[in-house]
VOPAGU-2260 file (C-alpha; in pm, 1 decimal, decimal comma):
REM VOPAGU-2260
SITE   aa  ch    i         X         Y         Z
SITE  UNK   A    0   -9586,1    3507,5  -11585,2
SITE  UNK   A    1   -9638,2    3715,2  -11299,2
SITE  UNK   A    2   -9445,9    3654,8  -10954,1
SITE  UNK   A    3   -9680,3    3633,8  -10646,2
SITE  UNK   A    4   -9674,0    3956,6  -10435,5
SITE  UNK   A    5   -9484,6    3888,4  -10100,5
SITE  UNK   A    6   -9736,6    3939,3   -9790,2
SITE  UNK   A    7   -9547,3    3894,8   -9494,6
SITE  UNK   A    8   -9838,9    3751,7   -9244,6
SITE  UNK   A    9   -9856,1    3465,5   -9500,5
SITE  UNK   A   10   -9879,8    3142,2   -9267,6
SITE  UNK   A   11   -9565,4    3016,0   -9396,5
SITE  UNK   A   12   -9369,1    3347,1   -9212,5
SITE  UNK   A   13   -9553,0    3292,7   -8856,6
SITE  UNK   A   14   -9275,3    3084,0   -8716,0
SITE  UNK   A   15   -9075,5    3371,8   -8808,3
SITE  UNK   A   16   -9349,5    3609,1   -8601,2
SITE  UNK   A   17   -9351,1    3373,9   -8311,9
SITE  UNK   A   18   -8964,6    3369,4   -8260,2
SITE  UNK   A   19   -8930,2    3782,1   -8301,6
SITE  UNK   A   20   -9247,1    3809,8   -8037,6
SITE  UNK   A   21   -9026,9    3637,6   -7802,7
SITE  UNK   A   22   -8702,4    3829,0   -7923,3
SITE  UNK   A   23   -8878,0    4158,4   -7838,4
SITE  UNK   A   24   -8941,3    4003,1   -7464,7
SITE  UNK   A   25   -8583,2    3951,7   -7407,8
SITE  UNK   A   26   -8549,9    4312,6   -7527,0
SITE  UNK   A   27   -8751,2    4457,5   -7209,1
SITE  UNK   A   28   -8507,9    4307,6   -6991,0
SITE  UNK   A   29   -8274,9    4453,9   -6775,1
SITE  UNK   A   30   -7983,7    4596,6   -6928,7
SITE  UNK   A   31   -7749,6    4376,2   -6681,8
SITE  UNK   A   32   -7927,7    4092,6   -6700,9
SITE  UNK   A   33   -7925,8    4103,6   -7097,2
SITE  UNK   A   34   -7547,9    4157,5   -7052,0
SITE  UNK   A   35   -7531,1    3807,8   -6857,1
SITE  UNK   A   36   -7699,7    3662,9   -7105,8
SITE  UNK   A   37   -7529,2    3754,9   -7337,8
SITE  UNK   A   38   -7171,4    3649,5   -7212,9
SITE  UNK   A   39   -7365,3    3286,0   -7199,2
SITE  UNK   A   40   -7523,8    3301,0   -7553,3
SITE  UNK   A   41   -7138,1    3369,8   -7669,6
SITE  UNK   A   42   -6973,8    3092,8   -7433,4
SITE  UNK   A   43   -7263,2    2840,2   -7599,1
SITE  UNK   A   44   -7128,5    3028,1   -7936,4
SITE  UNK   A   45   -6795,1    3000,1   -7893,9
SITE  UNK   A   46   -6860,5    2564,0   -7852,9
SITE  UNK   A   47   -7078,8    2553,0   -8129,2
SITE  UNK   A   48   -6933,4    2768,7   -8423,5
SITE  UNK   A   49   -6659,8    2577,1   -8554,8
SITE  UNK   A   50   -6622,3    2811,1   -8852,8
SITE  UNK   A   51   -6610,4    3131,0   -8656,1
SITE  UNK   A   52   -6403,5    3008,5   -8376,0
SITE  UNK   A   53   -6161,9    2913,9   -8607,9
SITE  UNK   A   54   -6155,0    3257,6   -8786,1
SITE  UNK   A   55   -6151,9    3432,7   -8435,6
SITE  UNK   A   56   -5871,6    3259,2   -8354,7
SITE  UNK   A   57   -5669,4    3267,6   -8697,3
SITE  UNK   A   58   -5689,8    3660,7   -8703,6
SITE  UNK   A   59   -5599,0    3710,5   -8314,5
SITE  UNK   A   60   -5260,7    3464,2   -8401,6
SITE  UNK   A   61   -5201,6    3704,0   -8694,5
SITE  UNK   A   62   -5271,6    4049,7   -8502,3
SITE  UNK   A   63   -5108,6    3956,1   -8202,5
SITE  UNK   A   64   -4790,6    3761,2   -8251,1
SITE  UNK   A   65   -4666,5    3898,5   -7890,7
SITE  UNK   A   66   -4955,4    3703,9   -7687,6
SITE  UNK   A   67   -4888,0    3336,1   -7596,8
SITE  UNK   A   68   -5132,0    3036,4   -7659,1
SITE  UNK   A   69   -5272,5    3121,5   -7325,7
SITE  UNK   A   70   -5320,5    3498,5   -7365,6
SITE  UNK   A   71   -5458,1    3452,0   -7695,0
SITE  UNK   A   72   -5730,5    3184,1   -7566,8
SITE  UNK   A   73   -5816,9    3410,6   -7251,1
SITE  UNK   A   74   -5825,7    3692,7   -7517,9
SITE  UNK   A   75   -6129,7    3478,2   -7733,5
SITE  UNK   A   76   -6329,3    3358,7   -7454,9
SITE  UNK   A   77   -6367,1    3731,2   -7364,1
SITE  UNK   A   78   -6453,3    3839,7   -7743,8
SITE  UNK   A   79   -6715,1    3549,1   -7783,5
SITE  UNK   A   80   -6883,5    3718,8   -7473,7
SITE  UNK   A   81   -6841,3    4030,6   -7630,7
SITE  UNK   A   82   -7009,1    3863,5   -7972,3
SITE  UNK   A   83   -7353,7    3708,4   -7770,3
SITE  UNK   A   84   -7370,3    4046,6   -7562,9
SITE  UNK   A   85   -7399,1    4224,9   -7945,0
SITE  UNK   A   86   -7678,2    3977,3   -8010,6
SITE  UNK   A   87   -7853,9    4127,5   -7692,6
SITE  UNK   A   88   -7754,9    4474,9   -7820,8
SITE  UNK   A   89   -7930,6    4432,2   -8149,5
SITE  UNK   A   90   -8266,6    4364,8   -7982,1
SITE  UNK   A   91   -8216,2    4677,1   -7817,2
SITE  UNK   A   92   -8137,1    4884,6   -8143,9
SITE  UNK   A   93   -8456,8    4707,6   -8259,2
SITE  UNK   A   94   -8701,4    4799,5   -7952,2
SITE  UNK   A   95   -8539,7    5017,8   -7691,9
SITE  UNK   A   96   -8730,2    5341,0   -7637,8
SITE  UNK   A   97   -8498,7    5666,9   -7686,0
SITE  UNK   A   98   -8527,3    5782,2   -7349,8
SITE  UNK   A   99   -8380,7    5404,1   -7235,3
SITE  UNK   A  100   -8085,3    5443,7   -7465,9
SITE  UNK   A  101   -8025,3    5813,8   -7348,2
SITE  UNK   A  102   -7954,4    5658,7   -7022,4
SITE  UNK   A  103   -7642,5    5407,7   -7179,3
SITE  UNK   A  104   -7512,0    5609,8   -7401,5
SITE  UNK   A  105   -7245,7    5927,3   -7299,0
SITE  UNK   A  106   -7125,8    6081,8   -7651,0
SITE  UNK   A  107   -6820,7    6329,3   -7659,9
SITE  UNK   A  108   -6696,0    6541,8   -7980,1
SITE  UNK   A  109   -7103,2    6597,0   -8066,5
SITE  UNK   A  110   -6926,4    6958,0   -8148,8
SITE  UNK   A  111   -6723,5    6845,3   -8460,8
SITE  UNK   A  112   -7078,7    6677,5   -8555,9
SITE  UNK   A  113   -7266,7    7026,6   -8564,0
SITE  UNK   A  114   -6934,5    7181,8   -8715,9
SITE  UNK   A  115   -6946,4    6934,5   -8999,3
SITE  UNK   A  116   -7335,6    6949,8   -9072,4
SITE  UNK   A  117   -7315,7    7329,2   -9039,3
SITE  UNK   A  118   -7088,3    7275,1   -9359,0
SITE  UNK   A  119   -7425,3    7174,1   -9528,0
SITE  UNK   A  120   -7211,1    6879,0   -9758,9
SITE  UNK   A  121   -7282,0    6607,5   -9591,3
SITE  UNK   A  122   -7073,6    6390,6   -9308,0
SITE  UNK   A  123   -6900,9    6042,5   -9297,9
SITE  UNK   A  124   -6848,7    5926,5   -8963,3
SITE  UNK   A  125   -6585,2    5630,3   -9055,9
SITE  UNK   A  126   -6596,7    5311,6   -8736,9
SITE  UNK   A  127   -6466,2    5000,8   -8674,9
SITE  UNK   A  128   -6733,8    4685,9   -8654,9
SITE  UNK   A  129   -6733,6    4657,6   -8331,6
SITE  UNK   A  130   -6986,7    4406,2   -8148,8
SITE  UNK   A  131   -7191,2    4701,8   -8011,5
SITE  UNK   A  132   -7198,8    4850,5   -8366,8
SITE  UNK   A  133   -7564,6    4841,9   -8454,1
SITE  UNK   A  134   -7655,3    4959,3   -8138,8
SITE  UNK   A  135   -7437,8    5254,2   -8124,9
SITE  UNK   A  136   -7562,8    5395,3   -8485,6
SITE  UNK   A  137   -7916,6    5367,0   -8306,3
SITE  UNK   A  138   -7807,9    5544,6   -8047,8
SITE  UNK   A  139   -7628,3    5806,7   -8260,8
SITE  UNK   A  140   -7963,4    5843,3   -8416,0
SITE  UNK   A  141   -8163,4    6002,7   -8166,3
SITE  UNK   A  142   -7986,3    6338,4   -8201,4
SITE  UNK   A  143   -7859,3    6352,4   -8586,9
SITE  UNK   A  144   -8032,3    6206,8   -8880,1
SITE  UNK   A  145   -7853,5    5925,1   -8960,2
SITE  UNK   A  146   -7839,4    5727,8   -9273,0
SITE  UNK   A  147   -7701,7    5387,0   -9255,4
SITE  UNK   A  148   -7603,8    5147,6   -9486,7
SITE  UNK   A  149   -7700,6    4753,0   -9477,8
SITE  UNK   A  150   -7709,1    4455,0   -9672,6
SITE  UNK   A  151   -7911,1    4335,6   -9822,5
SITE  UNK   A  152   -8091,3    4003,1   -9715,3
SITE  UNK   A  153   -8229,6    3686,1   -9961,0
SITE  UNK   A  154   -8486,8    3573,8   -9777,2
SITE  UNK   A  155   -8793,5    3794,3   -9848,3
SITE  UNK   A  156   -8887,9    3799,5   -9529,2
SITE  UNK   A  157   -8613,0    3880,3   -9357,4
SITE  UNK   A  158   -8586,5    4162,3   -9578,9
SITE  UNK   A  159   -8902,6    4300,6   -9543,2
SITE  UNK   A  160   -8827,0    4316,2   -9140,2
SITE  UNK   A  161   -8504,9    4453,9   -9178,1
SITE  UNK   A  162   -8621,0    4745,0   -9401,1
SITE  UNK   A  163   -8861,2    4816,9   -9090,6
SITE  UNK   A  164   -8648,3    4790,1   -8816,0
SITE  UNK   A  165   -8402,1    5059,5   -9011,9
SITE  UNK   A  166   -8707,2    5288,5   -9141,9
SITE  UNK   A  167   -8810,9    5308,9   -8838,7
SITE  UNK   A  168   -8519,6    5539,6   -8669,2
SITE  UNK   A  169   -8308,7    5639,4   -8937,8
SITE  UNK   A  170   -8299,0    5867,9   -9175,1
SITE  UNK   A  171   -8229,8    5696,5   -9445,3
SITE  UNK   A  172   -8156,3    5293,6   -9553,6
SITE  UNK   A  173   -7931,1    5243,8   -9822,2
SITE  UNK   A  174   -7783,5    4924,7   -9956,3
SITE  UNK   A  175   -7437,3    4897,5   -9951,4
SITE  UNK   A  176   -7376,5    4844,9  -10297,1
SITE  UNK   A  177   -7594,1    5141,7  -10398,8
SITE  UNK   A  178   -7328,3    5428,2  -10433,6
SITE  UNK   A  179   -7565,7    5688,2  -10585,3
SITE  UNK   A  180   -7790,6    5667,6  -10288,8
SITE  UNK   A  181   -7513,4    5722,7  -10073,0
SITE  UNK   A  182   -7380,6    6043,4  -10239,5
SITE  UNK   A  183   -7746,1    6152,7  -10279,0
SITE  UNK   A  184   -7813,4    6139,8   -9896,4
SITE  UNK   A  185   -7451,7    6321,7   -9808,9
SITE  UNK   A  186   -7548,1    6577,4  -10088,0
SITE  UNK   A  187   -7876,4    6636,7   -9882,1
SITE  UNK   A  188   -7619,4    6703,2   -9565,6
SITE  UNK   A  189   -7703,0    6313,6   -9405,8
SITE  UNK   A  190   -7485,0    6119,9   -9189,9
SITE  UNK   A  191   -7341,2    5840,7   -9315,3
SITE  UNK   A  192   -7175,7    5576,1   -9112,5
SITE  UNK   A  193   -6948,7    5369,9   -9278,3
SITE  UNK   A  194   -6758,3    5077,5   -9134,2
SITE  UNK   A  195   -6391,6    5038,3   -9366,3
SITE  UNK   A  196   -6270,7    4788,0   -9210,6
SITE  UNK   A  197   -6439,9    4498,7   -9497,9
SITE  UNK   A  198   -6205,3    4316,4   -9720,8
SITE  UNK   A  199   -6342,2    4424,0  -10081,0
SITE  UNK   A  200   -6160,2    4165,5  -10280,6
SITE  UNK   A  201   -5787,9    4260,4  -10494,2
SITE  UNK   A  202   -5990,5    4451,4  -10722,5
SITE  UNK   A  203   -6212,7    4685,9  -10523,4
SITE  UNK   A  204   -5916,1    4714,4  -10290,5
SITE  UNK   A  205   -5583,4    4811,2  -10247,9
SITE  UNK   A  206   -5336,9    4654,1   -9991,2
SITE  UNK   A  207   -5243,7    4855,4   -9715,8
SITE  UNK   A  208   -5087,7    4761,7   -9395,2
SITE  UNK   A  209   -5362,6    4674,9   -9070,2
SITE  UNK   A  210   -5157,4    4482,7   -8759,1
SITE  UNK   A  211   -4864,1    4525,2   -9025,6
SITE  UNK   A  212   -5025,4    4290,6   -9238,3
SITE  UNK   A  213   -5084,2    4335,3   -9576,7
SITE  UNK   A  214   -5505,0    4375,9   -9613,2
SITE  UNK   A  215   -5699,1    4444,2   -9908,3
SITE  UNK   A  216   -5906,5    4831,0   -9782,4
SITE  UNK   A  217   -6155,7    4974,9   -9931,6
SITE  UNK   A  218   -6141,0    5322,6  -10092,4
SITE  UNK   A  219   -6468,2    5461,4  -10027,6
SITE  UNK   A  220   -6410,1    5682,2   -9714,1
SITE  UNK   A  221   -6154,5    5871,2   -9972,9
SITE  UNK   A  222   -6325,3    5870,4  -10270,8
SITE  UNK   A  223   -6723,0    5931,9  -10140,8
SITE  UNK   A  224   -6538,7    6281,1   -9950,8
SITE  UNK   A  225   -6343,9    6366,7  -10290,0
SITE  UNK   A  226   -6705,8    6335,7  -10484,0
SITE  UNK   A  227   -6902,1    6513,8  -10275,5
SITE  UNK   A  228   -6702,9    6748,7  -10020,5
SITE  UNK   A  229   -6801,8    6595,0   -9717,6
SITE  UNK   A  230   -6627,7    6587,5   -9396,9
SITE  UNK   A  231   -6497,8    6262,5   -9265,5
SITE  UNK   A  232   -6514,7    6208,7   -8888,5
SITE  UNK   A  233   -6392,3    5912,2   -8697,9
SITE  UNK   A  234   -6583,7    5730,6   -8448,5
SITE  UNK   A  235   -6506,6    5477,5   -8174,1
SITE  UNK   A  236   -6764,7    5339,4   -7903,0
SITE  UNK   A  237   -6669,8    5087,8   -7612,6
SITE  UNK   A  238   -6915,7    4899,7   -7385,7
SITE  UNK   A  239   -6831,5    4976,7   -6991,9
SITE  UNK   A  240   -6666,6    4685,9   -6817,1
SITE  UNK   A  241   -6864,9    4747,5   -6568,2
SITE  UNK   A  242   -7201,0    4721,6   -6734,5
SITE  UNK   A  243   -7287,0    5087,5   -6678,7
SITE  UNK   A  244   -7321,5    5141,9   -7074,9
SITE  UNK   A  245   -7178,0    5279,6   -7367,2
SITE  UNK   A  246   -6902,0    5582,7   -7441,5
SITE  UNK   A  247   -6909,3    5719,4   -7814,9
SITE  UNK   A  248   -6618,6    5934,3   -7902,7
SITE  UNK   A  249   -6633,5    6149,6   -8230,1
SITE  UNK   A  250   -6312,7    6308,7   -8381,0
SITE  UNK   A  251   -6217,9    6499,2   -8719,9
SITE  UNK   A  252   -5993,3    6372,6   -8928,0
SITE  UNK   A  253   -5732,0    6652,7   -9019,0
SITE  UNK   A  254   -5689,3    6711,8   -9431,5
SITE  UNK   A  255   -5849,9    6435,0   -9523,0
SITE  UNK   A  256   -5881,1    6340,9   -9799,5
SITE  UNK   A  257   -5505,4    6452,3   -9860,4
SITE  UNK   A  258   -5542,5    6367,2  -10225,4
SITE  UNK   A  259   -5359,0    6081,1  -10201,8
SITE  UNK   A  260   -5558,4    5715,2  -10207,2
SITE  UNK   A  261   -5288,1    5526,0  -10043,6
SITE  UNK   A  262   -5203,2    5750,9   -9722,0
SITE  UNK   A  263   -5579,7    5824,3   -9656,7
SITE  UNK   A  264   -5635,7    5450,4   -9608,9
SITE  UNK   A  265   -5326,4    5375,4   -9464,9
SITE  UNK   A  266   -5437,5    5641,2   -9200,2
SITE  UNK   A  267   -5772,9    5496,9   -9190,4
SITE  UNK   A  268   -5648,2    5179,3   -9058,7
SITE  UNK   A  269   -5406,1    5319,8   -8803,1
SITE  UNK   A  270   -5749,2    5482,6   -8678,7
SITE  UNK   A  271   -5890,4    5160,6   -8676,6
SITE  UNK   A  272   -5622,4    4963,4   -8526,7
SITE  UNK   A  273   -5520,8    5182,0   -8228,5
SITE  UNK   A  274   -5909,6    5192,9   -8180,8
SITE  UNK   A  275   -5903,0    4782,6   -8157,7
SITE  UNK   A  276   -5643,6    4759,8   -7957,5
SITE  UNK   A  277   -5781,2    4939,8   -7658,8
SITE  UNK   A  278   -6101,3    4676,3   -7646,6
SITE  UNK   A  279   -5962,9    4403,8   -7861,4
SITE  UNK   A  280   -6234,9    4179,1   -7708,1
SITE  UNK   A  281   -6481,9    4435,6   -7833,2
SITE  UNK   A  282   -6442,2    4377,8   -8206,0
SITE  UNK   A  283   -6558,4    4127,1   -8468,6
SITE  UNK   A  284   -6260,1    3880,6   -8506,8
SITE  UNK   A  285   -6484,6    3662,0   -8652,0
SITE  UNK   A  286   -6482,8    3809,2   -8981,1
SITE  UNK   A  287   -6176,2    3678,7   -9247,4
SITE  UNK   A  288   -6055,9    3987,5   -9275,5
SITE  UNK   A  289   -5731,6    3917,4   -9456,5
SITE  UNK   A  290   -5875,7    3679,3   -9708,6
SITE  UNK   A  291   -5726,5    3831,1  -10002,6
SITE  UNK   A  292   -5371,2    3819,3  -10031,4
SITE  UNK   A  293   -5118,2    3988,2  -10233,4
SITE  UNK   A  294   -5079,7    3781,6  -10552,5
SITE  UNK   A  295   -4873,7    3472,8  -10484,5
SITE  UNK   A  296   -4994,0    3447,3  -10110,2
SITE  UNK   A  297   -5113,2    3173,9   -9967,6
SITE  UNK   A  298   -5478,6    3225,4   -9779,8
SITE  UNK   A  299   -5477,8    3249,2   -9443,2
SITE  UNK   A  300   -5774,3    3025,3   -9397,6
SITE  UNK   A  301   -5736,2    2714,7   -9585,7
């Protein structure tokens, strides 16, 4: 028996229609005024999300053992800001003209992007998930082609708007668990982004140290530049305190890969961590991002 064709206009999906029309509103906004938003979508958040506040504030215990109860707690009231102002962002990565991002964005070490490309094998621009992340790749976009990866989503519908929303300004969209699509775009000289900072589980992972604690890291920054010769850059973006916009920073990453699994990714995360530490309130605490543990450990949290 044959399944029905999805048609997204289907009256069952114009709720859905309805709530992005007024999503796309918000979007025209002022930049500051989606910023004070924001901070108020992540305060109502920050009350409401009992799961995340709870991983937010397991991870910044573990990560910063030198803050007190106070420090910490001043230190997640500013990241669940940081988390509703990323909800604002995304509407922007959906919607916002090029010419309106242009004005946000400042990107340095664009040089060691045409360097790389000029290569002709591809480039993997390795970054931390920071709240501003989607928003940044779209911004990234409108000078390089892009390819970025996603996950994929269960409802049909959703799916069918996030395929738009990414084949609209990138290059290319590529599931995260499709590795041949990925070397395919680097071996037509694409960008890739790739966030490493994911726990992959104890056996898609090895344990390396990140905050000095033991974390199951992915390989694939390693092994996708040992497969196909590409050259790995590293990324970092920050939102302006002052509400001004956005500064992207681009760097090489010196013989790597060094042809050894274990020092690549250790150096991956010392990327990533001296990156998080300079806008700690910037990143995704939210995520349980030492849930595997070395056999024998105890999860973090139970």
């Amino acid at each position: 028996m044959k399944s029905k064709k999805f048609w997204p206009y289907h009256p069952r999906y114009w709720i859905y229609w309805l709530l992005l029309g007024l999503l796309w509103l918000f979007s025209l906004l002022p930049y500051r005024v989606l910023l004070k938003l924001g901070a108020g979508l992540g305060w109502l958040i920050m009350r409401l999300a009992k799961r995340p506040y709870r991983n937010a504030e397991i991870n910044l215990r573990l990560c910063y053992p030198e803050l007190n109860d106070k420090q910490r707690d001043a230190l997640l009231q500013d990241n669940f800001r940081s988390v509703g102002i990323g909800i604002f962002e995304l509407l922007l990565s959906w919607w916002a003209s090029d010419k309106r991002l242009a004005k946000l964005m400042d990107i340095k070490g664009t040089e060691h992007i045409d360097a790389a490309l000029a290569l002709g094998k591809g480039v993997i621009i390795a970054a931390p998930h920071f709240t501003s992340l989607e928003l940044a790749l779209r911004m990234l976009s409108t000078r390089y082609p892009v390819a970025v990866m996603y996950n994929r989503q269960k409802h049909a519908w959703f799916e069918y708007f996030n395929q738009k929303a990414l084949t609209k300004y990138y290059a290319k969209a590529i599931p995260r668990e499709n590795v041949r699509a990925m070397i395919k775009a680097l071996n037509q000289n694409r960008i890739i982004c790739y966030t490493p900072d994911i726990d992959p589980g104890r056996k898609n992972g090895i344990f390396v140290p990140f905050f000095d604690i033991p974390a199951a890291t992915v390989t694939g920054t390693t092994r996708f530049a040992q497969m196909t010769g590409a050259q790995v850059l590293f990324a970092v973006f920050y939102r302006r305190e002052e509400g001004s916009g956005y500064d992207l920073a681009v760097k090489p990453l010196e013989q790597f890969p060094s042809g050894n699994v274990i020092q690549d990714v250790t150096t991956i995360n010392q990327l990533l961590e001296a990156a998080i530490r300079h806008k700690p309130e910037q990143y995704i605490w939210q995520y349980k991002r030492f849930k595997t543990r070395p056999e024998g450990e105890r999860c973090f949290y139970e």
